[in-house]
C-alpha positions as CSV (number, residue, x, y, z in Angstrom):
1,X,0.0,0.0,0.0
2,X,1.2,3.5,-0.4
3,X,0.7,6.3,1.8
4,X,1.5,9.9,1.0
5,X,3.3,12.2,3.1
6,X,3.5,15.8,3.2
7,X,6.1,17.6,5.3
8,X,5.9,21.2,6.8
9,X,8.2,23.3,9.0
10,X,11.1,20.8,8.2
11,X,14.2,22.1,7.2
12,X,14.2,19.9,3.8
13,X,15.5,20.6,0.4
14,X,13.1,22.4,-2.2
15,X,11.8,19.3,-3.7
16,X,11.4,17.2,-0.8
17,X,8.1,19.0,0.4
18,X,6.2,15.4,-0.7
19,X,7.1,11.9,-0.1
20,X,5.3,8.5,-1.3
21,X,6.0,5.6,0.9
22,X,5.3,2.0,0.4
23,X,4.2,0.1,3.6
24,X,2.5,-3.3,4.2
25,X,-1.0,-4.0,5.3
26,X,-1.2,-2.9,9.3
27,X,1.1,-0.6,8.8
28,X,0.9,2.4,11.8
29,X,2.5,5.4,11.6
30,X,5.6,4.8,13.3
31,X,5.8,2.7,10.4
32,X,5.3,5.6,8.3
33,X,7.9,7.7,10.5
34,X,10.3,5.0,9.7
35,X,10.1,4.8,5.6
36,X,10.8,8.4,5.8
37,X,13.9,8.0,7.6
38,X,14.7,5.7,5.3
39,X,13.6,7.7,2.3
40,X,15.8,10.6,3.9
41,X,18.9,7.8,4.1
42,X,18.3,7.0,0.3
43,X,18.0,10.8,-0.8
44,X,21.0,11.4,1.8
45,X,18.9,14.1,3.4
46,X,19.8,14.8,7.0
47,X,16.9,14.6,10.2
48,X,17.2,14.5,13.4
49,X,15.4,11.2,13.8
50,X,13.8,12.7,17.8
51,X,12.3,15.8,15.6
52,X,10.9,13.9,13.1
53,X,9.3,10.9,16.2
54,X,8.0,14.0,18.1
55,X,6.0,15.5,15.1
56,X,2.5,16.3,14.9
57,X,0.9,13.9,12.4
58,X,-2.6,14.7,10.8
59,X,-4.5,12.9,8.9
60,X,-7.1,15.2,7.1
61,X,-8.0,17.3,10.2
62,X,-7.6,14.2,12.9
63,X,-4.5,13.8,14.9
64,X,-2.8,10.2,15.2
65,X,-0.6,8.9,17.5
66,X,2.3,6.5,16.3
67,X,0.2,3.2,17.5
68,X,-3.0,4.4,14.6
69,X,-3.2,1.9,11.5
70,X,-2.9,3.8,8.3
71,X,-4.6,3.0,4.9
72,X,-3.8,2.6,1.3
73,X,-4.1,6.1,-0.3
74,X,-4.0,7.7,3.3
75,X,-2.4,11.3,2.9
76,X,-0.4,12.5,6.3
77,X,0.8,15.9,7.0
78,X,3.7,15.8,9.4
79,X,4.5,18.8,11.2
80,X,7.7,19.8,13.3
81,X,7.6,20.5,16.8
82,X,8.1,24.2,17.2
83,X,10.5,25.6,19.5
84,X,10.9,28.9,20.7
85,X,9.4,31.3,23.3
């Protein structure tokens, strides 16, 4: 299955703004959080792998946490954690 992922408030080269990632059936989204660490390894893209655990990660309007089963065609916005004051 294939879930696409779209990426805000990272510090990520210009085209890197989208992802696709291939998962199995079941997958969660720390399954998702780990393709993209992989996908950053194969594009040699550097992330901090704690920012990218400790993002926000929507699904439409709904928030998951990293246990929720994703679906085929699912499209996830993962958002950093600000810091700041």
């Amino acid at each position: 299955m294939t879930v696409y992922v779209k990426f805000f408030v990272f510090d990520l080269p210009p085209d890197f703004v989208d992802a696709e990632i291939s998962l199995g059936e079941g997958a969660t989204v720390s399954d998702v959080l780990d393709g993209c660490l992989e996908l950053f390894k194969q594009r040699q893209v550097t992330m901090d792998e704690n920012e990218l655990r400790t993002a926000t990660v929507l699904s439409g309007s709904r928030w998951l946490d990293p246990g929720d089963i994703v679906s085929d065609g699912d499209t996830l916005s993962i958002i950093r954690p600000m810091d700041g004051g």
